[in-house]
C-alpha positions in Angstrom: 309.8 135.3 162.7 308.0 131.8 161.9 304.3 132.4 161.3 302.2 129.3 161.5 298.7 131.0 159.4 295.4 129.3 159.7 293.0 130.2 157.1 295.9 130.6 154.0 293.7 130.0 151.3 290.6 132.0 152.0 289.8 135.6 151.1 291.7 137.0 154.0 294.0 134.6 154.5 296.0 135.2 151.0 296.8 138.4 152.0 297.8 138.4 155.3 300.3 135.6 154.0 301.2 138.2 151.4 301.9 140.6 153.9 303.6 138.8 156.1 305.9 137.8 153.6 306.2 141.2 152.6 307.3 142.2 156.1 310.1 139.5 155.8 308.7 136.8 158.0 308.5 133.1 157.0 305.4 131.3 156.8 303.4 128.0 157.8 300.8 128.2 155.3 297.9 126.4 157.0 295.2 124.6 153.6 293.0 122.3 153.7 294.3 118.9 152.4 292.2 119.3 149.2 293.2 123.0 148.8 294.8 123.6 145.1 297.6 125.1 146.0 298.5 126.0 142.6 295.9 128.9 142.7 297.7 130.9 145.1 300.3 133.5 143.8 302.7 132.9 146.9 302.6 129.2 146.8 305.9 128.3 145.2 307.5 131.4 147.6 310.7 130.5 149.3 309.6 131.2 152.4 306.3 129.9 152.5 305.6 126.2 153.5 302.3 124.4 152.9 300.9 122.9 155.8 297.9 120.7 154.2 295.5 120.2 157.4 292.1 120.0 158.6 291.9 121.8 162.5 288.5 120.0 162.5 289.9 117.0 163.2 293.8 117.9 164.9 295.4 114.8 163.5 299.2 116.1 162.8 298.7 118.9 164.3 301.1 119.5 167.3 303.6 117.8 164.8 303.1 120.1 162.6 303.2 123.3 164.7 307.0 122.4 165.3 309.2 125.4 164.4 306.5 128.2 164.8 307.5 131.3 166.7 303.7 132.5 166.5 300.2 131.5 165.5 297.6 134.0 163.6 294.0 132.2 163.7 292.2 133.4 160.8 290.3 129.9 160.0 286.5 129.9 160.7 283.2 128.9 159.1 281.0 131.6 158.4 277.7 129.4 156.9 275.7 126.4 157.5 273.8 125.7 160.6 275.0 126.1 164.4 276.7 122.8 164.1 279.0 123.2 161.4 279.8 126.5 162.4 280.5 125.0 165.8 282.4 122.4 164.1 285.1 124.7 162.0 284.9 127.6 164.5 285.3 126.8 168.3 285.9 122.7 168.3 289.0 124.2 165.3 290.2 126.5 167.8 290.2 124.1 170.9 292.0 122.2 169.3 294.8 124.7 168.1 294.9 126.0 171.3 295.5 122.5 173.0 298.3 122.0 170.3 299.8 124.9 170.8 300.2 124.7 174.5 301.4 121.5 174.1 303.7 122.7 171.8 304.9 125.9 174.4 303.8 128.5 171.3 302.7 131.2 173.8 302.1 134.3 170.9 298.7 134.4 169.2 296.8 136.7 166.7 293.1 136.2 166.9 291.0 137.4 164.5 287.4 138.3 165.6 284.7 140.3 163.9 282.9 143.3 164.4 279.9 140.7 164.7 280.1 140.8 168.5 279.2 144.2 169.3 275.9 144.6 170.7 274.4 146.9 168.6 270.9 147.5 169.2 272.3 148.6 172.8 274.4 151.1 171.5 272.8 154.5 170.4 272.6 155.6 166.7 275.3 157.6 165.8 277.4 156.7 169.0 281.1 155.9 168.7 281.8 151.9 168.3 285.1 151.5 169.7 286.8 148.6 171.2 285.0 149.8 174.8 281.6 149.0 172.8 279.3 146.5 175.1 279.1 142.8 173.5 276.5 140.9 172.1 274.5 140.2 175.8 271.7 137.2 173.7 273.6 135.6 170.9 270.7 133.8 170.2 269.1 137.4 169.0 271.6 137.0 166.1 272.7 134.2 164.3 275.4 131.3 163.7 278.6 133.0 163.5 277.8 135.8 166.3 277.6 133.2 168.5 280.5 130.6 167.6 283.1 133.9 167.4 281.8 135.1 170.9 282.5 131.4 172.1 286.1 131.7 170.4 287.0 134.9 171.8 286.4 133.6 175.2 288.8 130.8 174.3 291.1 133.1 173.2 291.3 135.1 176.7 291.4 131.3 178.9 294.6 130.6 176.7 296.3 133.7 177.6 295.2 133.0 181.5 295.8 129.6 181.8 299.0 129.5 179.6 300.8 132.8 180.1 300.4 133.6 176.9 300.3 136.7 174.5 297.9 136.9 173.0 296.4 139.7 170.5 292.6 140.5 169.4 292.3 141.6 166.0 288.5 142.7 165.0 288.4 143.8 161.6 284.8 145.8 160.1 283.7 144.4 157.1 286.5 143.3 154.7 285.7 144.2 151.0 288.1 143.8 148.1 288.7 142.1 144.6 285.2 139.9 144.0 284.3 140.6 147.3 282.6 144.5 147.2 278.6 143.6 147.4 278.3 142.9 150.5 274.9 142.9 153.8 276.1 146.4 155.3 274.2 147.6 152.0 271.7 145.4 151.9 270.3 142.1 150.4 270.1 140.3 147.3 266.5 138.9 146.9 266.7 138.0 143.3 269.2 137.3 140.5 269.3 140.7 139.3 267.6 142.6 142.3 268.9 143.9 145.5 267.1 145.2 148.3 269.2 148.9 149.2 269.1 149.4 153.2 269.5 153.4 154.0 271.9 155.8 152.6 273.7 157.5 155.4 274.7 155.5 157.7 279.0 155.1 157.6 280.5 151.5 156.3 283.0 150.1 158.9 284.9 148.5 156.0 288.3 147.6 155.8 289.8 147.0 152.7 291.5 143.8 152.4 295.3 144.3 151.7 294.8 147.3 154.6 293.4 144.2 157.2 296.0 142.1 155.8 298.9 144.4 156.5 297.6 145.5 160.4 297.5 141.7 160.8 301.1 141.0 160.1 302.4 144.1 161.9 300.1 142.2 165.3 302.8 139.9 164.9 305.8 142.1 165.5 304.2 144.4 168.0 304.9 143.7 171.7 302.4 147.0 172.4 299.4 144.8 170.8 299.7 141.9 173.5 296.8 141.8 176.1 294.6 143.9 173.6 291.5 143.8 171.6 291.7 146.3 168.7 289.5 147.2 166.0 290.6 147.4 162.1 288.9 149.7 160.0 290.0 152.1 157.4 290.1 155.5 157.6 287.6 158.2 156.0 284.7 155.2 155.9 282.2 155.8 152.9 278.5 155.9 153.4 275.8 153.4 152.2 275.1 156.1 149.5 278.4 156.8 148.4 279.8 153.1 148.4 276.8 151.8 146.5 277.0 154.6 143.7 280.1 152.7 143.5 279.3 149.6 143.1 277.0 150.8 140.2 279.9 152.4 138.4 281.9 149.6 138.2 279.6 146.5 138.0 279.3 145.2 134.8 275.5 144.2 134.7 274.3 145.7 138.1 271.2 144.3 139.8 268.2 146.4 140.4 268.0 149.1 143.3 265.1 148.7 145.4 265.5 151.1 148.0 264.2 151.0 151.5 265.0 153.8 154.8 266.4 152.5 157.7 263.7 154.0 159.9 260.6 152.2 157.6 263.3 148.6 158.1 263.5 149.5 161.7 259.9 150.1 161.9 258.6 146.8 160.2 261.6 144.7 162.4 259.8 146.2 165.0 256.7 145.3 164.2 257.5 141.4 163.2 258.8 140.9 166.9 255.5 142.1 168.3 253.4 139.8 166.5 256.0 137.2 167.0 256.1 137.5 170.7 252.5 137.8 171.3 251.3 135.5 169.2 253.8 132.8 168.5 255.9 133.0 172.3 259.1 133.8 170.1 258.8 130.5 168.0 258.4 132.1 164.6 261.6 131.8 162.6 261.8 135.4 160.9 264.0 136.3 157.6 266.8 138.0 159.0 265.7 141.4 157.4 263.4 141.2 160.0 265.1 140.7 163.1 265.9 143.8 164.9 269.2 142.4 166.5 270.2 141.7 162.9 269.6 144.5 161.1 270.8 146.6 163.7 274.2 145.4 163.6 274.1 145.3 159.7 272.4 149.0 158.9 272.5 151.1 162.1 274.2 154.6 161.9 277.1 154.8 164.3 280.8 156.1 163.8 283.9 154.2 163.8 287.6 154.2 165.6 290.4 152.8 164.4 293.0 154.9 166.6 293.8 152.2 168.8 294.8 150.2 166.1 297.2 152.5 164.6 299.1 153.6 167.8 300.0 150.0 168.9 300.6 148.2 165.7 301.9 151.6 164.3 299.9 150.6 161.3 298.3 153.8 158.6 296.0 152.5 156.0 298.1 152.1 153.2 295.2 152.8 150.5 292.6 154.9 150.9 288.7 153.8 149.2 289.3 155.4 145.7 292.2 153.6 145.6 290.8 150.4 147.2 288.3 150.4 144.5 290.6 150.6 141.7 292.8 147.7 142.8 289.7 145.4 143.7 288.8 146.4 139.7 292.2 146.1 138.4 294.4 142.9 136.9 297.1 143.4 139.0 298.3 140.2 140.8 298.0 141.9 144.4 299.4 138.6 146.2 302.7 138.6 144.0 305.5 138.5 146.5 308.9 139.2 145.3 311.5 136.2 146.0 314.5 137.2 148.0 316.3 133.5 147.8 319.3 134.7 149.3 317.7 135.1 152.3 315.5 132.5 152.1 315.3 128.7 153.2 314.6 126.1 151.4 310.6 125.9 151.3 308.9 122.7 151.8 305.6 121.2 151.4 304.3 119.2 154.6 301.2 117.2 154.1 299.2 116.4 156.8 296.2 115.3 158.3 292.7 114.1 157.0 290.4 115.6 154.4 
């Protein structure tokens, strides 16, 4: 199978082309036109074609969907204000979704988040499972909340209106090599301090190459169409256990400062009060200070990722300890072995505007 893969270069997106290739498909490599190539392991793979392109702006891109048996959307914008995120998020999607009807691609993986769970509606230690309740006031939460709620509901209109097949991926928190410090522990809040939130409360993490490898097998799995599965690992570490973690194998590790989740929850509590009552809702808090937020970031709940494993037949291939020691290692974890025999001849297709 032809994969056309949004998103190539970025954290994610490396792997799942890794993966993919590993599975034996051949891949569209969606970049940026100012993406150095060069940096990424698979890059000169047989199978892999670079498709340089901005989905901001579509130019090029029905032209150069041609060939593709099936699309995995992994491109978004996770910072700057509404706008951008708008911008590289939904207006990006529309317009892949336009090409690709144009183009009769009817099979699409869709990568979500666990960001559009509503949270503070769910109670603590409940089970968080792909029949959780979504996010009801996106406005509660921030930026991306709200532009990947917007693109999920473009994802379902494209399956109505277009016949199509189309599978939601929502992976938990993806951590992996200089990527392990991350909000479901906490915050920075100085160059060499961080702000510890709880101790108990389970991670839904998923580590990257395990993500990575579910993706791919969305691709070959006629079981997955129609549904919205979640992707997290298995045996999730705590806050306590994950950070202790972190301090073993960071070099220079910031300073602890360690607050409960009930004294957080008590204080987020408190700042919406005084916001309400005396500034009708106006204020504009620090996130650590938003209940919605720090609900979805530090409240105790469990996890399910049973759904996931019965219809993509996928089992975590490494479990945390080992996680960690590939995140710390000098392995190349992207290397793909090159089967040319059974390869085509790759080529590099520029296109579109920076």
């Amino acid at each position: 199978m032809k994969l056309w893969i949004t998103g190539a270069s970025g954290f994610l997106g490396q792997y799942v082309v890794a993966a993919a290739l590993a599975q034996g498909h051949e891949v569209m490599a969606v970049v940026r036109p100012q993406t150095n190539a060069q940096r990424l392991s698979w890059h000169d793979h047989p199978r892999v074609q670079l498709v340089r392109l901005d989905l901001r702006q579509g130019r090029g891109l029905e032209a150069a969907l041609a060939g593709a048996d099936a699309v995995i959307h992994l491109a978004a914008v996770k910072s700057g204000d509404f706008y951008t995120q708008f911008a590289g998020t939904v207006l990006a999607t529309e317009n892949l979704l336009s090409a690709m009807a144009a183009q009769g691609i009817g099979q699409l993986i869709a990568i979500s988040t666990f960001s559009v769970y509503d949270y503070i509606n769910i109670k603590p230690w409940g089970l968080l499972d792909e029949s959780a309740p979504l996010v009801e006031n996106p406005k509660r939460r921030d930026e991306y909340t709200q532009t990947k709620l917007i693109q999920e509901r473009l994802y379902r209109e494209f399956e109505r209106d277009h016949q199509a097949q189309v599978t939601i991926l929502r992976p938990g928190m993806i951590y992996g090599r200089d990527n392990l410090w991350h909000s479901l522990i906490g915050a920075e809040i100085g160059p060499s301090r961080w702000l510890r939130i709880g101790g108990r409360s389970i991670l839904p993490m998923s580590y990257v190459e395990n993500c990575a490898e579910a993706i791919a097998l969305a691709a070959s799995s006629s079981a997955a169409i129609g549904q919205t599965l979640n992707i997290v690992d298995d045996e999730l570490p705590t806050q306590h256990d994950y950070t202790e973690m972190l301090l073993r194998v960071t070099a220079e590790p910031p300073r602890l400062i360690s607050v409960s989740w009930a004294s957080l929850r008590l204080l987020a509590w408190l700042a919406g009060q005084v916001n309400h009552r005396f500034c009708a809702d106006q204020a504009r808090l620090p996130g650590i200070l938003v209940s919605d937020k720090i609900h979805a970031r530090f409240k105790p709940l469990r996890y399910s990722n049973e759904s996931a494993k019965r219809l993509l037949g996928w089992v975590p291939r490494y479990d945390f300890s080992q996680a960690v020691a590939r995140s710390c290692g000098e392995s190349d974890l992207l290397a793909v072995a090159h089967d040319p025999a059974k390869s085509p001849q790759r080529t590099v297709v520029p296109l579109g505007g920076g």
